[in-house]
LUMLORO-842856 format. One line per 10 residues: number of its first residue (from 1); for each residue x, y, z of C-alpha. Coordinates in Angstrom, 2 decimals. Example, Ala and Ser with C-alpha at 12.3 -4.5 7.8 and 13.67 -1.06 7.14 Angstrom:
1) 12.30 -4.50 7.80 | 13.67 -1.06 7.14
***
This chain:
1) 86.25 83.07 100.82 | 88.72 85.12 102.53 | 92.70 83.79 102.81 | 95.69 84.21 104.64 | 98.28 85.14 101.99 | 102.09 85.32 102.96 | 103.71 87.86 100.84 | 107.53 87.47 100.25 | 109.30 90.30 98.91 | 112.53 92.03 99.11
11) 111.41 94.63 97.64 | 109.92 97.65 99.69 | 106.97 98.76 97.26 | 105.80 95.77 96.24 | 104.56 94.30 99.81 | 102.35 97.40 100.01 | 100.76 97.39 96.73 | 100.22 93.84 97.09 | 98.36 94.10 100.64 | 96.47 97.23 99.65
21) 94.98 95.38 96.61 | 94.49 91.78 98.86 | 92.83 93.75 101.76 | 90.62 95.70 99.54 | 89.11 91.65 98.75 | 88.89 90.72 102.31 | 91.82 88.63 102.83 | 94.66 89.11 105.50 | 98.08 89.51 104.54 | 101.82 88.42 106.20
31) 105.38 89.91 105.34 | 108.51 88.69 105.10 | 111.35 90.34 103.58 | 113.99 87.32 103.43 | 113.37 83.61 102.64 | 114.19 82.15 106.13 | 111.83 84.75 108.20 | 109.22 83.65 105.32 | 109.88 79.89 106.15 | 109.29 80.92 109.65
41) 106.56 83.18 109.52 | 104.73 80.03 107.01 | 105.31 77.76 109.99 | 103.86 79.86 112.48 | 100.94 80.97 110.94 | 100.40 78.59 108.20 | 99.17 80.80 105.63 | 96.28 79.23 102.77 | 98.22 80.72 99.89 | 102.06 81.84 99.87
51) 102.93 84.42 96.94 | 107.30 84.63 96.75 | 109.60 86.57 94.85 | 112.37 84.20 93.19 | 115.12 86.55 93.17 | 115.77 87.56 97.05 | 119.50 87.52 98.39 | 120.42 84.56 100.67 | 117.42 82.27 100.43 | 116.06 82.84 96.68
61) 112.36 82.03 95.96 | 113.23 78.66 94.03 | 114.78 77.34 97.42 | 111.88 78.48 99.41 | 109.17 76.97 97.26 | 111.83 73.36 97.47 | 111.86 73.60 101.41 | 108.02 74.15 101.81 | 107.31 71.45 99.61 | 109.69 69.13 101.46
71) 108.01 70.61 104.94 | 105.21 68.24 106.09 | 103.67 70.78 108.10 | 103.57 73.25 104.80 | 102.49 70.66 102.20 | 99.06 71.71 101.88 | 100.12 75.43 101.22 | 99.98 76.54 97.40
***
């Protein structure tokens, strides 16, 4: 079964590998660079499966991952 995986990354090369290697399986892939556009984007297109780097300036991954599971709208997102 195919998913909709949101890809957070700050890091330039790693999006692309990542979305080569999830396309190549069937499944559609979002980007977001910084943890706020990735809470947005999550909202907006609520995603099946949400892969996050922890170490991203501003909004780090471990804050992320604390505001989607305090997001009602986001709680069934793994």
């Amino acid at each position: 079964m195919a998913a909709r995986i949101l890809i957070l990354e700050d890091n330039l090369e790693n999006p692309d590998l990542m979305t080569y290697l999830l396309d190549a399986f069937g499944h559609t892939t979002l980007k977001a660079m910084e943890g706020e556009e990735g809470l947005q984007l999550a909202r907006r297109e609520r995603p099946d499966l949400i892969l996050c780097d922890l170490q991203m300036p501003k909004l780090d991954g471990f804050e992320v991952a604390w505001q989607i599971r305090r997001d009602v709208q986001l709680s069934d997102v793994s």
